[in-house]
C-alpha positions in Angstrom: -48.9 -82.2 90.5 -51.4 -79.2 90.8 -50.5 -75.8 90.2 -49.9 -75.1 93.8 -47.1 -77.7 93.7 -45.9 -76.9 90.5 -45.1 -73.2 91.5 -43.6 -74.8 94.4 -40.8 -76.1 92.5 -40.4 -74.2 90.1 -37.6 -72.6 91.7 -36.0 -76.4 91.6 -37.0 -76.8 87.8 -35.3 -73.4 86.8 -32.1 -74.1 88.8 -32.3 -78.0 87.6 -32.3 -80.0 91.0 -35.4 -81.7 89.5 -35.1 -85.8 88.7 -36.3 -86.4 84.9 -39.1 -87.8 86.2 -40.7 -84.6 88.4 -38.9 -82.7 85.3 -40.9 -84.5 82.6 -44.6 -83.9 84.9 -43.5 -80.0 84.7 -42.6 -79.5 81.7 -46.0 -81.0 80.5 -47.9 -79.1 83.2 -46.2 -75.8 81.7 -47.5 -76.4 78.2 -51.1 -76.7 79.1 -51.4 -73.9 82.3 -51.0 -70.7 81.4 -50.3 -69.5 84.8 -48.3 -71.6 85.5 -46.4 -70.9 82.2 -46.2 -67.2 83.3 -44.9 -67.7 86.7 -42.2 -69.8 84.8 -41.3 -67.2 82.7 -41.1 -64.9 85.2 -38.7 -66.9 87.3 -36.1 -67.5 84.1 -36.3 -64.3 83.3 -35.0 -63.0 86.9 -32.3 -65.7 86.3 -31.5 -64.8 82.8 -30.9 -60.9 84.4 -28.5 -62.2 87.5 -26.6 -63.7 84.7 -25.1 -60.3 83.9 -24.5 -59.3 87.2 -20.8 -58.6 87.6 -18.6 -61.7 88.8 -16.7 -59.2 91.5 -20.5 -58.4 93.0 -20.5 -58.5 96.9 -24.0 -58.6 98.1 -25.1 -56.7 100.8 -26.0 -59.1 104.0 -29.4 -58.1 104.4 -30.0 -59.1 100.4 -30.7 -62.9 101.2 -33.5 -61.8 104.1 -35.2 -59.4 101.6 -35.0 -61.6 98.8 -36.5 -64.6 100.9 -39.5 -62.0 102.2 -40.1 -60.6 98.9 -39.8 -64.4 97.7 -42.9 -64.9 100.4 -44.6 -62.6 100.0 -45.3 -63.2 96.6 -45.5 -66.9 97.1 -48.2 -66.0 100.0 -49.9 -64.2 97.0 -49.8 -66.8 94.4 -51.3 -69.3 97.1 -54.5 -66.9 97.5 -54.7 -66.8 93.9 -55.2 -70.1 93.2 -57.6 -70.5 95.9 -60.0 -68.4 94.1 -59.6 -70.4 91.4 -59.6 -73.8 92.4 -61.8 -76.5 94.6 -58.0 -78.0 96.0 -58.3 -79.2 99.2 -58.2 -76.7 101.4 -55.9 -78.9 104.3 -53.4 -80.0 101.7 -53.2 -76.4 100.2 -52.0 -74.9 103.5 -49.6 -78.1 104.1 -47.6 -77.0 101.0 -48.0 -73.6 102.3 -45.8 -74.2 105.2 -43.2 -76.6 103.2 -42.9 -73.5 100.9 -42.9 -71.0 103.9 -39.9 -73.7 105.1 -37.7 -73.5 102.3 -38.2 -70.2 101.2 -36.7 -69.1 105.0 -33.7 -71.3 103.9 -33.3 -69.0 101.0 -34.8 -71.5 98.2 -34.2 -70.4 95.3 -32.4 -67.7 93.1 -30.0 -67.0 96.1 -28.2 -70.5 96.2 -25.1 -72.7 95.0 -26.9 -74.4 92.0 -25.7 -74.6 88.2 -26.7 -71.4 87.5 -25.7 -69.1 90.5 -22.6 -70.6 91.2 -20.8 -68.8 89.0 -22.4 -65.7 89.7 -22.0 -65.2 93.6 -18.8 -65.7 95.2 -20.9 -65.4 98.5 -20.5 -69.4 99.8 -24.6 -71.0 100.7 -25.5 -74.5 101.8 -27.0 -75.9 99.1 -30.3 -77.3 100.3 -32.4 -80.8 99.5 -35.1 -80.2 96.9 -38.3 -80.1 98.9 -39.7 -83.1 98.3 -37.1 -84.2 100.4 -37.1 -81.9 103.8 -38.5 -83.5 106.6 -41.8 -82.7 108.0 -41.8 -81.2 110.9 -44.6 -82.9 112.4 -43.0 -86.2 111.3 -39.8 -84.7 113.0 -41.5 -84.7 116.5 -43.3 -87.5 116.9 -40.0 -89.3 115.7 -38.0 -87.6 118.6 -40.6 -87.8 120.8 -40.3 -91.0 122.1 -36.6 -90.2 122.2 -37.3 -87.2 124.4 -39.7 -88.9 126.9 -36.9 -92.1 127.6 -34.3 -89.6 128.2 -36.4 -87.2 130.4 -37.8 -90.4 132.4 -34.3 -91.6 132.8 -33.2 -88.2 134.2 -36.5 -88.1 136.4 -35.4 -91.5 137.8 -31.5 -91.0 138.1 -32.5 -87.8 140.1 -34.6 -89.3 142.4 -31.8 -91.9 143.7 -29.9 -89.0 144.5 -29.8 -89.4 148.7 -27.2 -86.7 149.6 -26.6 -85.3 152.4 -25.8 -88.5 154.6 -26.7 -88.1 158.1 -23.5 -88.2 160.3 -24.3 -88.6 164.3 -20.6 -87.3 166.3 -20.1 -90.0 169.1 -16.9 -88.1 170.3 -14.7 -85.1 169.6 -15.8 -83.2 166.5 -15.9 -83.8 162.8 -14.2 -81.1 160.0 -16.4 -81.2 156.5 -14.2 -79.6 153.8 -11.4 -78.5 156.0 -14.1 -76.6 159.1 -15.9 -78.1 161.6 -19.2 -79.2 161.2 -22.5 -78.7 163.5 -25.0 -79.5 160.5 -24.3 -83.9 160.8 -24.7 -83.2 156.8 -22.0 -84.9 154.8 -22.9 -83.8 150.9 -21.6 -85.7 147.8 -18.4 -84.5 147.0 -17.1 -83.3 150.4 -14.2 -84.7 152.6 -14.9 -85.8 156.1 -11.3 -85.9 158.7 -11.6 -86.6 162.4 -8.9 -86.6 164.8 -7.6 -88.9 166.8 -10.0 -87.9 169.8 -12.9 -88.2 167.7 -15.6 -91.0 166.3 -18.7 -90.6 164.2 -21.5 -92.8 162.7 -22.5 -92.2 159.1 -26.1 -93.6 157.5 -25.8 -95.2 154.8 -29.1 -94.5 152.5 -30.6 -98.0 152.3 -27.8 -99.8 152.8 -26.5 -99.4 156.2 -24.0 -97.4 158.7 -20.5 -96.4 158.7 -18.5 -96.0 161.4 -15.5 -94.0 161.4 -12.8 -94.6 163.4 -10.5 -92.0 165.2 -7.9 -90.1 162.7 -9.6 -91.4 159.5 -10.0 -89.1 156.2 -12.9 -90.0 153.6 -14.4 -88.6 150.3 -18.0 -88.9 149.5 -17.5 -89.5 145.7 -21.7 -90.5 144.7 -24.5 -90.4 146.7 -26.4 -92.2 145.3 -29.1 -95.3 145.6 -27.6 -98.4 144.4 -24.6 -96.6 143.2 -22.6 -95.2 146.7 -19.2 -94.3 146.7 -16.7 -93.4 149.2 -12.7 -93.1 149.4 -10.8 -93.8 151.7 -7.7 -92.1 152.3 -6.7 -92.8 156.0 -7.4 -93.9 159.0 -10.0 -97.3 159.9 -13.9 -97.5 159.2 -16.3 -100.1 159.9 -19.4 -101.0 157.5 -22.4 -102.2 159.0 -25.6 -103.7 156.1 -28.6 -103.8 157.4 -29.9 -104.3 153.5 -29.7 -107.6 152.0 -28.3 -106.1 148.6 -26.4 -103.0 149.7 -24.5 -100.9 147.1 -21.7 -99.3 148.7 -18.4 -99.4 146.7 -15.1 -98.0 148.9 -11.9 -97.3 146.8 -8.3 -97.3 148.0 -5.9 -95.9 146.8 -5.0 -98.8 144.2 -7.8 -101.3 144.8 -11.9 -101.1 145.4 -13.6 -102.8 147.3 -17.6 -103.8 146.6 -19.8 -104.7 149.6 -21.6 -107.8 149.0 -23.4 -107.9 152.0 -22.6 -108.5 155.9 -20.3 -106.7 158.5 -16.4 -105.7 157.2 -13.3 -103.7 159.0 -10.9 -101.8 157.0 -7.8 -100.1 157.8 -5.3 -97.8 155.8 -2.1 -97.2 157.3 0.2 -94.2 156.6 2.3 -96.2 154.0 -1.5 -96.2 152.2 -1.2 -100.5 153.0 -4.6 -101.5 153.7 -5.8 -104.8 155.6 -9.7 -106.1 155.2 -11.3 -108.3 157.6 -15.1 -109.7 156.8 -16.9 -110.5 160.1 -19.8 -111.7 158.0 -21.2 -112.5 154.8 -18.5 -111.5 152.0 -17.1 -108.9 150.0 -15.1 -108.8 146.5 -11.8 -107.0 146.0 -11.0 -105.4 142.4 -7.5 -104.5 141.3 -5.7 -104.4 138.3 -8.7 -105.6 136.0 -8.9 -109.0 138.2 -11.5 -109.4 141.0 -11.2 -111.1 144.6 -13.6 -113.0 146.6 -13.0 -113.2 150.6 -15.4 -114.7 152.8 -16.4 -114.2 156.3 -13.7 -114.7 158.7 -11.5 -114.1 156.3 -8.8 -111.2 156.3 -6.9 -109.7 153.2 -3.8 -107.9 153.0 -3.6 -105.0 149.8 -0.5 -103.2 149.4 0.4 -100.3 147.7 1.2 -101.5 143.6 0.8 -104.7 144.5 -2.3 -107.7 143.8 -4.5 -108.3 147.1 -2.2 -110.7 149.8 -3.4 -114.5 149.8 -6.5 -114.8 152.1 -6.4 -116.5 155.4 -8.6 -117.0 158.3 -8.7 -114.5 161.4 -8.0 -117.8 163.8 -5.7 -119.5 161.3 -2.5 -120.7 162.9 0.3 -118.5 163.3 2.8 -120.7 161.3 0.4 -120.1 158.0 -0.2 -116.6 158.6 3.6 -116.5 158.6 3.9 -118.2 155.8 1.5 -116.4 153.6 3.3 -113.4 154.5 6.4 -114.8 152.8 4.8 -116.3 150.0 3.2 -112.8 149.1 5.8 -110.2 150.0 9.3 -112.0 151.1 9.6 -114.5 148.1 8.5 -117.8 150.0 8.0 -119.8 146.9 7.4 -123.4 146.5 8.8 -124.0 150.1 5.9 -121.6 151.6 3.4 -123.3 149.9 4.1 -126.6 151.5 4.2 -125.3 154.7 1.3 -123.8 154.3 -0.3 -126.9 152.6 0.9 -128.9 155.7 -0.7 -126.4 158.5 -3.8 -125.9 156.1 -7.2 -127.3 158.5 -10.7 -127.8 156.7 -11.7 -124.1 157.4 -8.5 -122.7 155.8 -9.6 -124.7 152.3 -10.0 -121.3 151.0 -6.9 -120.0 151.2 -5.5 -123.2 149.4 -7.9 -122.2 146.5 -6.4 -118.6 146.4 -3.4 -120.6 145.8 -3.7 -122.3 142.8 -3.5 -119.1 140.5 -0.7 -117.9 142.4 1.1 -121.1 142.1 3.6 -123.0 139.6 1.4 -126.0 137.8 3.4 -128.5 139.7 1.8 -127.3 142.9 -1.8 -127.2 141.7 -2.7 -130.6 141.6 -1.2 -130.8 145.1 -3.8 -128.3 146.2 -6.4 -129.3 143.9 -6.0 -133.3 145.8 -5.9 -131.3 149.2 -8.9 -129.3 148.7 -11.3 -131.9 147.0 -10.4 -134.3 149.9 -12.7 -132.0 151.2 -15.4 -130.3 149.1 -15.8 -132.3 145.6 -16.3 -130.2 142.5 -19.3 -128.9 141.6 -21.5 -129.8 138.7 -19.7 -128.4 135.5 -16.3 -127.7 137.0 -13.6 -129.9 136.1 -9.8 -130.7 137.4 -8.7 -129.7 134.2 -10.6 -126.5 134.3 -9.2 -126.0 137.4 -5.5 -126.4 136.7 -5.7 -124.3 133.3 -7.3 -121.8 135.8 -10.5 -121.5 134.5 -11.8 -117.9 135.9 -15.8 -119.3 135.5 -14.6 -122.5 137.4 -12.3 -120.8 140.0 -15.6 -118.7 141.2 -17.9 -121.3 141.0 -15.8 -123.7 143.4 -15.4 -120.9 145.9 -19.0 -120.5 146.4 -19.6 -124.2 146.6 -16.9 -124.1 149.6 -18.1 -120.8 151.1 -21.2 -122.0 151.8 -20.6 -125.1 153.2 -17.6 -123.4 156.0 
């Protein structure tokens, strides 16, 4: 160390926060630098007088800030000193400068909890780090940096998906945002949108397609957002319409969400908040209760209220199945259901046979296992085992091998 340092932590050496090792490199510096030495004895000697300070002393508040400026001041001083008196490189000189500056404004020194002022003030201080060990500030930023940039950059482009308001064109009647009637066509994230049962209106959909609203429906624009769009539906019958090959449009019930995968869908809520899905193209997927639900195109889905998603059947199926499904969902139809519908089951309704099998007793699911693959074999990597032990992976990966092939 050089006597710019030494001074530095001096403070440390007096109050003993110095390893043996920085201790050891002082106390030889001291012996051989008189100034050094001097600023030393100064130091103790301050020390050695707060020892007879009263116990039941109550500094003032303004007695660290003076202390700390005085502390500076003369610290500020010493600096210029040794200037004149050394060739230390001017750079490093003004480095220390501003470490010293750091530390002294975090009341370094006399004014701290340490082995020889803690029993002295009752006043309770942090007790900071020895300096060697504050971070540089410089060293500070360009570590958070980086930090700061992602999440600035993140927030740049999370605000720029924002597409709010969606444009909403009246096709009859009128249209009520938040409760009054609207002339704007704006629908903003976070408003409700009600039309009566005179009324109908088309809603864009940002990049993803359009929305039509049926007569006495009630929604809620939850996000507006690219890739992210949310809506509720609370009442009423609504048409979605992709013009996007990968549309994000997610539509929550009151018990169940639905994600739109793509294609042209109908949904309708009655007043009992039952809901029925239809998929006129492509498909869709139905979450509830932590499980998820695939129904394809021509495909329609009963969800009740508190309930997991009906068994899906086709639009044209036969009336007897339809029936049946009905019972086997909601009236207790059991095994008895199951073999009607098995019996009245054609090649397109091979679908609604797989949305069996999880729904069914093992007895049954070889039975529609042998019915379906009479069919549409399994695909590469899915087994009958799988199958009946109701492999999820398996389950999903048969479906899609059938639904393409309808």
């Amino acid at each position: 160390m050089n006597c710019v340092e030494i001074k530095i932590n001096l403070h440390d050496f007096v109050d003993e926060l110095i390893d043996e090792e920085g201790k050891k490199e002082i106390e030889n510096h001291l012996k051989t630098c008189n100034s050094c030495f001097a600023e030393y004895k100064r130091i103790r000697k301050f020390f050695d007088k707060l020892k007879n300070i009263p116990y039941t002393i109550d500094p003032p508040a303004t007695i660290i800030e003076q202390l700390s400026a005085e502390l500076l001041k003369r610290a500020a001083a010493d600096v210029k000193e040794e200037l004149s008196k050394s060739q230390i490189n001017i750079k490093k000189i003004k480095r220390e400068q501003i470490k010293q500056e750091k530390e002294l404004q975090k009341v370094r020194g006399v004014i701290r909890k340490s082995n020889v002022t803690r029993s002295i003030f009752t006043t309770k201080l942090t007790r900071p780090l020895p300096s060697r060990y504050s971070l540089s500030l410089t060293k500070t930023i360009w570590t958070l940096l980086p930090i700061v940039l992602i999440a600035v950059g993140y927030f740049i482009y999370d605000f720029m998906l924002i597409n709010s308001p969606w444009k909403v064109r009246t096709v009859a009647g009128s249209v009520a945002i938040n409760g009054q009637i609207s002339l704007s066509e704006r629908w903003d994230e976070g408003e409700n949108l009600a039309i009566d049962e005179f009324s109908k209106v088309v809603i864009n959909i940002p990049k993803t397609g359009r929305l039509e609203v049926e007569p006495n429906s009630f929604l809620i624009l939850l996000k507006a957002k690219d890739k992210s769009n949310r809506i509720k539906l609370l009442r009423g019958a609504i048409q979605v319409v992709n013009t996007s090959l990968m549309p994000y449009l997610t539509i929550e019930l009151n018990d169940a969400v639905i994600h739109d995968r793509g294609g042209t869908f109908n949904l309708l809520i009655d007043d009992n908040s039952n809901a029925k899905v239809y998929v006129e193209y492509g498909y869709l997927e139905i979450e509830q209760k932590g499980r998820a639900y695939f129904l394809d195109e021509g495909y329609i889905c009963e969800l009740r209220t508190s309930m997991h998603p009906g068994t899906p059947y086709r639009a044209d199926a036969s009336e007897i199945l339809k029936s049946e499904v009905a019972k086997f969902d909601y009236e207790n139809g059991g095994d008895t259901s199951i073999e009607k519908i098995i019996s009245n089951a054609r090649e397109s309704d091979l679908l609604t046979l797989l949305a069996l099998i999880p729904r069914s007793a093992e007895s049954y699911r070889s039975i529609l296992f042998n019915k379906i693959t009479a069919y549409y074999p399994l695909p590469p990597g899915v087994t009958q085992e799988g199958i009946i032990k109701l492999d999820r992976d398996m389950l999903e990966r048969w479906w899609f091998e059938i639904e393409w092939q309808i």
